[in-house]
C-alpha positions in Angstrom: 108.4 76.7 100.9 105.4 77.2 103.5 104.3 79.9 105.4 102.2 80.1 108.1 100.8 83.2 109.1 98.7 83.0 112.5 96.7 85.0 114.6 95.9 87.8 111.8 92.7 89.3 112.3 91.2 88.1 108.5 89.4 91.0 106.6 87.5 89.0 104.1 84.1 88.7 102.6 82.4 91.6 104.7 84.0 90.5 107.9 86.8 90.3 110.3 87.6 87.4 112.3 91.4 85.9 113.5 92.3 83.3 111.8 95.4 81.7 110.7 96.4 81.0 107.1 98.8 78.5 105.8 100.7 78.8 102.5 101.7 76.4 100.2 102.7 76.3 96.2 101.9 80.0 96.1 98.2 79.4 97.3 96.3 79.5 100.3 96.3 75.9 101.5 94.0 76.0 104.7 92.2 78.5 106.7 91.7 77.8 110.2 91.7 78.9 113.6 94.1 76.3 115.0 97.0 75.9 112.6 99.5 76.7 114.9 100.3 72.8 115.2 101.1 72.6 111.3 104.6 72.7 110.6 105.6 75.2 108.0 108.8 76.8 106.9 108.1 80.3 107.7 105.9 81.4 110.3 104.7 84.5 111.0 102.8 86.2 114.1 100.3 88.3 113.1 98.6 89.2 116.3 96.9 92.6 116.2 97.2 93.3 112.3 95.0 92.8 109.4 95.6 90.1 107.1 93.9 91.2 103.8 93.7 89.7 100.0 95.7 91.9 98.3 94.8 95.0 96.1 93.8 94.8 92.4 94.4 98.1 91.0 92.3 97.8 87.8 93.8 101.5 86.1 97.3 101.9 86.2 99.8 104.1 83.5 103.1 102.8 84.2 104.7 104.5 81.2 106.8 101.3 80.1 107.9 101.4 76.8 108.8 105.0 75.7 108.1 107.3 78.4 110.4 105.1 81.0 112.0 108.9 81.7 108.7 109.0 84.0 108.4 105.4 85.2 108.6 101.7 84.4 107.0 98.7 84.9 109.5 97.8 87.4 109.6 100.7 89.3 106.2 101.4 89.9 105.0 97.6 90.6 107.5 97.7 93.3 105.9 101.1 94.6 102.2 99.3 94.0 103.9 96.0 96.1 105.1 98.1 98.9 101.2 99.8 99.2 99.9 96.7 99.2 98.6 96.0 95.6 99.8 92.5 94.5 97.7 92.8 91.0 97.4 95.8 88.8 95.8 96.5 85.0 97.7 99.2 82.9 96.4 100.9 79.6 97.7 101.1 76.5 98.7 105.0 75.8 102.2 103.9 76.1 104.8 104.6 73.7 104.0 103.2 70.8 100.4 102.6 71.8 99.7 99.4 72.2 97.1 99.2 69.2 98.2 95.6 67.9 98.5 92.9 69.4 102.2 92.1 69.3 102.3 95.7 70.5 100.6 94.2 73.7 102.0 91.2 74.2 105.9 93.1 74.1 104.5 94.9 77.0 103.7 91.2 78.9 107.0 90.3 78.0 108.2 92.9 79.9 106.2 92.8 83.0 107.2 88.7 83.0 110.6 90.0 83.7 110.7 92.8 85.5 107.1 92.9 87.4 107.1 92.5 91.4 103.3 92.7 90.9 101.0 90.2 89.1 99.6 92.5 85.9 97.9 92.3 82.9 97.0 95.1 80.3 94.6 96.4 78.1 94.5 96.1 74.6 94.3 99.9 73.3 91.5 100.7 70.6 91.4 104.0 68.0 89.3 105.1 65.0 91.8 102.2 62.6 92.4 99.4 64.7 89.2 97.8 64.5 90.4 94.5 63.3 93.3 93.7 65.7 90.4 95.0 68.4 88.3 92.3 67.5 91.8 89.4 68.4 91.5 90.1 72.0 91.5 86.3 73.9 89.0 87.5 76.4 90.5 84.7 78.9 94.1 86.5 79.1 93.4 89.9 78.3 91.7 92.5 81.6 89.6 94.7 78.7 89.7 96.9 75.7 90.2 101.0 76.7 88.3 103.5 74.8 89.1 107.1 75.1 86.4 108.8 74.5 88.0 112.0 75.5 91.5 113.5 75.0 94.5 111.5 75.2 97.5 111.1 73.5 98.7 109.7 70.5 96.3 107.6 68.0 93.8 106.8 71.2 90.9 109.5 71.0 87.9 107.5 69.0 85.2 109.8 68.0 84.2 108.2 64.7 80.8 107.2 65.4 80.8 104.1 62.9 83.6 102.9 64.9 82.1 103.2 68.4 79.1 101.5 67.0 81.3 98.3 65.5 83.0 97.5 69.0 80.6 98.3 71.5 78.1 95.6 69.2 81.0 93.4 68.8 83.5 93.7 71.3 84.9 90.0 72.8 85.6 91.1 76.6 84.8 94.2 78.4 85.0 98.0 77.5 86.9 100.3 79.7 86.1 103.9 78.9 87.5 107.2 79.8 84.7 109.6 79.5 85.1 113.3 78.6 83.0 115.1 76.1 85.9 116.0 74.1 84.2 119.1 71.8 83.5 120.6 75.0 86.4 120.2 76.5 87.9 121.6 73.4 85.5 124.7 73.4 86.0 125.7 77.3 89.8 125.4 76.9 89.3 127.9 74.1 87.1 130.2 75.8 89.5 130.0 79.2 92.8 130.7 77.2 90.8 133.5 75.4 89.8 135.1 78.4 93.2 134.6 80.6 95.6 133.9 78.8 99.0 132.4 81.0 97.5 133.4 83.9 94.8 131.6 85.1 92.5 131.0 88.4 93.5 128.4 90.8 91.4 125.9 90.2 91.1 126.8 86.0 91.5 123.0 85.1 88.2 122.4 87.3 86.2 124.9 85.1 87.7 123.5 81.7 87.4 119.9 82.0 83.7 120.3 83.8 80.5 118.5 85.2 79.0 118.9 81.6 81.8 117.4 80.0 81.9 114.2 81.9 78.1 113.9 82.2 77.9 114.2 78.4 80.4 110.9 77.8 79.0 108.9 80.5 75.8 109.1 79.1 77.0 108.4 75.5 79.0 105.1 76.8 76.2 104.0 78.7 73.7 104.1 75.5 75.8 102.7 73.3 76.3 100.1 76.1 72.7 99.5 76.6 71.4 99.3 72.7 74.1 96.7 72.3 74.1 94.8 75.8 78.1 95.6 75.9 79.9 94.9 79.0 80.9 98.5 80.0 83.1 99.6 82.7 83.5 103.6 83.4 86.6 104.5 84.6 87.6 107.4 87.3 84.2 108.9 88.3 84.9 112.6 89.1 81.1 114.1 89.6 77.9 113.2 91.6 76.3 113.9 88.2 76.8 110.7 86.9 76.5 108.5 89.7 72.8 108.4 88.6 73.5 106.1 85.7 74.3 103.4 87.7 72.0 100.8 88.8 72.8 99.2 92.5 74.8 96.3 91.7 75.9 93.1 94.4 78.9 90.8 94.2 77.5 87.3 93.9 79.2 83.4 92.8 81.3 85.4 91.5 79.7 88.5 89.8 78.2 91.7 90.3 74.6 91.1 89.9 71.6 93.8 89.8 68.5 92.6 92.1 66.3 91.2 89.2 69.5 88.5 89.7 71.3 89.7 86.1 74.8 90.2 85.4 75.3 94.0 86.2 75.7 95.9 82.7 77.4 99.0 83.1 80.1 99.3 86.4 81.9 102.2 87.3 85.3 103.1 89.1 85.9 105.5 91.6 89.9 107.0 92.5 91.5 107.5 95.2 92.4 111.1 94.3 88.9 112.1 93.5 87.6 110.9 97.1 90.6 112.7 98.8 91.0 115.8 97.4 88.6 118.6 96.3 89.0 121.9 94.3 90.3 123.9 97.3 93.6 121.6 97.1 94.5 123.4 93.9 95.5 126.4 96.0 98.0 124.7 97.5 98.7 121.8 95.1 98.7 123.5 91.5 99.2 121.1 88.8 100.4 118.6 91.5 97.1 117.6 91.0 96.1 118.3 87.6 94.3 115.3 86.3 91.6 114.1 83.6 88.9 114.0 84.6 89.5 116.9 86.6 89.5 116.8 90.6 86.1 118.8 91.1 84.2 121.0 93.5 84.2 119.2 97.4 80.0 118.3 96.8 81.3 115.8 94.0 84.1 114.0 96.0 80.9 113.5 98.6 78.6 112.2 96.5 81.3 110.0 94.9 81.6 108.6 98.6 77.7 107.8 98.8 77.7 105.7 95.3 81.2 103.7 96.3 79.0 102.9 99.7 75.3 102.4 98.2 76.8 100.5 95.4 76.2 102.1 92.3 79.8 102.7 92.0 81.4 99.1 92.3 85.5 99.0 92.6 87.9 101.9 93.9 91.4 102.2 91.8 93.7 104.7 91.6 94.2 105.5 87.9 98.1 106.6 88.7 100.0 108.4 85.7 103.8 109.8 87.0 104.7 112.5 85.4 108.5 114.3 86.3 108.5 117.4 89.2 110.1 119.6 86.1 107.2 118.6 84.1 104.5 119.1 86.3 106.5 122.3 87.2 105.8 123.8 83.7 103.1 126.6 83.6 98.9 125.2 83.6 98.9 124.8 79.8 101.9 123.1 79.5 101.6 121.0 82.6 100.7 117.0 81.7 97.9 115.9 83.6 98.2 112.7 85.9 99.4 111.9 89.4 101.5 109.0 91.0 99.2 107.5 93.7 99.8 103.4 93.7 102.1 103.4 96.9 99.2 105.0 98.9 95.9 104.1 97.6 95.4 101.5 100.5 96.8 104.4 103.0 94.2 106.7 101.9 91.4 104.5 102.5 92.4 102.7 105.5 92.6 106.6 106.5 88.8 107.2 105.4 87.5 104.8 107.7 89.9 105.7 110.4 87.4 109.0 110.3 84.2 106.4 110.0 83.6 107.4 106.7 83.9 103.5 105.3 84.1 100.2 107.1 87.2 98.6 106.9 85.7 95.8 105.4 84.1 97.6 102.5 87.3 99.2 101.7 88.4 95.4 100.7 85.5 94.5 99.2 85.8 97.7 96.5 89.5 97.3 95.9 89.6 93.4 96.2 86.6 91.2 95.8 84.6 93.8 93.3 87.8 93.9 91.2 88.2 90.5 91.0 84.4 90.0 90.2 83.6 92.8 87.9 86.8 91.3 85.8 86.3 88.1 86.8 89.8 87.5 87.5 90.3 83.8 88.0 91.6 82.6 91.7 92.1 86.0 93.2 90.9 88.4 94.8 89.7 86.7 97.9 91.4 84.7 101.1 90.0 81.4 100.4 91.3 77.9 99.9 92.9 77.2 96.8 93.6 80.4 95.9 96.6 82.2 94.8 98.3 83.6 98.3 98.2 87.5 97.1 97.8 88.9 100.7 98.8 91.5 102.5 99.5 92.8 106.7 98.2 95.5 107.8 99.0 97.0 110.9 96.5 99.7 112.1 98.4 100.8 114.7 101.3 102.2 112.8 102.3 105.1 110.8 103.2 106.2 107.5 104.7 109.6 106.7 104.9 110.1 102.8 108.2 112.0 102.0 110.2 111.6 99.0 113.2 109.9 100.7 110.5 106.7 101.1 108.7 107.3 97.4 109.3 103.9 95.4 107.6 105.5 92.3 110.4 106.9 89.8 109.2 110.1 89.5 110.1 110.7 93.8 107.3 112.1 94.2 103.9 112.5 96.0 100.6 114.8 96.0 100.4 113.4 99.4 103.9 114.4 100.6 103.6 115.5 104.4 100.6 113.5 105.1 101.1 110.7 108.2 98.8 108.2 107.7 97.3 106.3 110.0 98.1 102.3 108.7 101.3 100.6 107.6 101.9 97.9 105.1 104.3 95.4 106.6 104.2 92.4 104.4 102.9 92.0 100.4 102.4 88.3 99.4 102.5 87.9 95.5 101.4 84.6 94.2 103.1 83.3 97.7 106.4 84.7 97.7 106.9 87.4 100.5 107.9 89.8 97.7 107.7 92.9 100.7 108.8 92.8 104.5 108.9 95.8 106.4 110.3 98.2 104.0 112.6 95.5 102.3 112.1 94.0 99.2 112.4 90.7 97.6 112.7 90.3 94.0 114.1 87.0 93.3 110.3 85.7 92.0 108.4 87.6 89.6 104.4 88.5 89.3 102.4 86.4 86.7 99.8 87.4 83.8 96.0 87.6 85.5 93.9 85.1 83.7 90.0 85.5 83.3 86.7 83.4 83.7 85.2 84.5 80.6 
């Protein structure tokens, strides 16, 4: 089946032009500006929207196996299709962790069947797994994720002996979460000490802190400099730590520094550490508890000036559901995460609507930077030859979040009540229309992400 899509105003490679696209064996066949001529099977008018490559979410928790009371695969690539993200990366504190590799691959099985979205997942590391660490097929496989901070299960490394053995030999990319996890563990003490159950508004704030993420990030990056590792630092939550990052540019491919060398150290900035500040814990409570912690408004606009001056090189959204009646549970008991996929593109589409970003820059951070800084083969980008993962935009719409329109399993949103100020109409996966204003087609399935490595 072809599709023709014509008249779409192109958002693409740091600029907008109209263009129309046609779509053939689930890749984008030709690019032109007078296709209308070509006959095609489906053919749609996009006149005033924004045709887009689509999203590449690079750190998603979508639960699936063990916690599938909060969410699974299904249900939240379906919620990540109808936002607009066509590719997403998930991590490996899943029950059981995915520490082995058959342990991984069972979760690829999964996503093969059920999976709207095209995915791929990392292989989990933890002080004992050093060997099956060391299997990872760099060319099918997005990274290996370090906690170096609390998590759950077997995941928290902290013996230094084993840090030192992966970050000198690890095949593919690190992805760390970075939390100094003895201070961490020494602030919650002191804060339960000194209020017990009933603690400040924005306590989570003052326990998981600057110093705490500052310490981690610096660790990471010098193990990642002594051995030349290829470092990624996840979910950015302080203006203190912006400084370790050198100015990088996408280039044939690749984020490169100006000296013209492959970019050592990236970074990742949320969606929910942009948005919302510690005043929205008044309102929000543990809605919006999350490590690292949402922090004081100074850091989400310094967080801002790195996405835009390029030391901070791809925006993702770093969802993790958790149930209303868990959240619900008092601060020390309350699990820390947020579903966010079905509105990451909303909320930035909605930053530039207030001229804080260009339009364009919001896809090159959550589409071509993704796709270079994990060198994702064929996506990424609306060129020729590539997979068709594009998306409509229309600019003109609306989109009210309520939990009658939450595709998520958990039904809910931190950004209930908020009307933003784009739509999503259509979601191309690999080709297939797998999303059409607000209805859903799931007859074809998302496929693995492969890598240039």
């Amino acid at each position: 089946m072809t599709t023709l899509i014509v008249n779409a105003q192109v958002v693409n490679e740091n600029s907008t032009h109209q263009y129309d696209v046609l779509i053939q064996n689930g890749h984008i066949e030709r690019i032109g500006k007078d296709l209308q001529s070509v006959h095609a099977d489906h053919v749609i008018d996009a006149k005033g929207k924004y045709l887009m490559p689509g999203v590449i979410d690079d750190q998603v928790h979508f639960r699936e196996p063990g916690l599938t009371h909060k969410a699974t695969i299904y249900t939240e690539a379906k919620a990540a299709v109808a936002g607009g993200v066509t590719s997403f990366m998930e991590m490996p504190n899943t029950v059981p962790n995915a520490l082995t590799q058959q342990l991984l691959e069972d979760k690829y099985h999964i996503a093969s069947e059920t999976s709207l979205a095209n995915y791929s997942f990392y292989m989990g590391a933890s002080n004992d797994n050093y060997e099956e660490v060391m299997r990872t097929d760099p060319s099918r496989i997005c990274g290996i994720k370090i906690f170096m901070g609390s998590s759950t299960g077997n995941m928290l490394v902290d013996a230094p002996e084993v840090l030192e053995k992966i970050f000198a030999n690890a095949p593919c990319l690190i992805a760390t979460h970075c939390e100094d996890e003895s201070t961490v563990r020494q602030r919650m003490a002191f804060f339960k000490e000194k209020y017990g159950e009933n603690v400040p508004y924005n306590i989570h704030a003052l326990i998981r802190n600057e110093e705490a993420c500052l310490t981690s990030s610096s660790f990471a990056s010098s193990l990642a400099h002594k051995h030349q590792t290829r470092l990624h630092i996840l979910h950015i939550s302080t203006g203190d730590e912006v400084f370790l990052f050198e100015v990088g540019n996408r280039s044939n491919g690749q984020i490169l520094l100006s000296d013209g060398q492959q970019k050592l150290i990236t970074a990742e900035a949320c969606v929910h550490h942009l948005w919302f500040d510690a005043e929205d814990y008044h309102r929000l409570g543990n809605k919006i508890k999350c490590n690292p912690a949402i922090k004081a408004p100074h850091h989400k606009e310094a967080i801002l000036q790195a996405v835009l001056d390029n030391r901070i090189d791809v925006i993702a959204t770093d969802h993790a559901p958790h149930t209303l009646e868990e959240k619900a549970q008092p601060y020390w008991q309350s699990p820390s995460g947020l579903p966010l996929v079905q509105h990451t593109l909303n909320v930035m589409l909605e930053l530039s609507k207030e001229g804080k970003i260009s339009v364009e820059r919001v896809v090159e951070k959550m589409c071509h930077a993704v796709a270079d800084c994990f060198q994702i083969k064929d996506r990424g980008y609306i060129r020729e030859g590539y997979w068709a993962d594009l998306i409509l935009v229309d600019s003109q719409a609306t989109t009210t979040v309520e939990a009658g329109n939450i595709y998520s399993k958990c039904g809910w949103s931190p950004f209930e009540g908020n009307q933003f100020r784009s739509a999503v109409t259509h979601t191309f996966v690999s080709g297939h229309l797998v999303f059409e204003n607000g209805k859903f087609d799931e007859t074809v399935k998302g496929k693995r992400l492969l890598f240039s490595r």
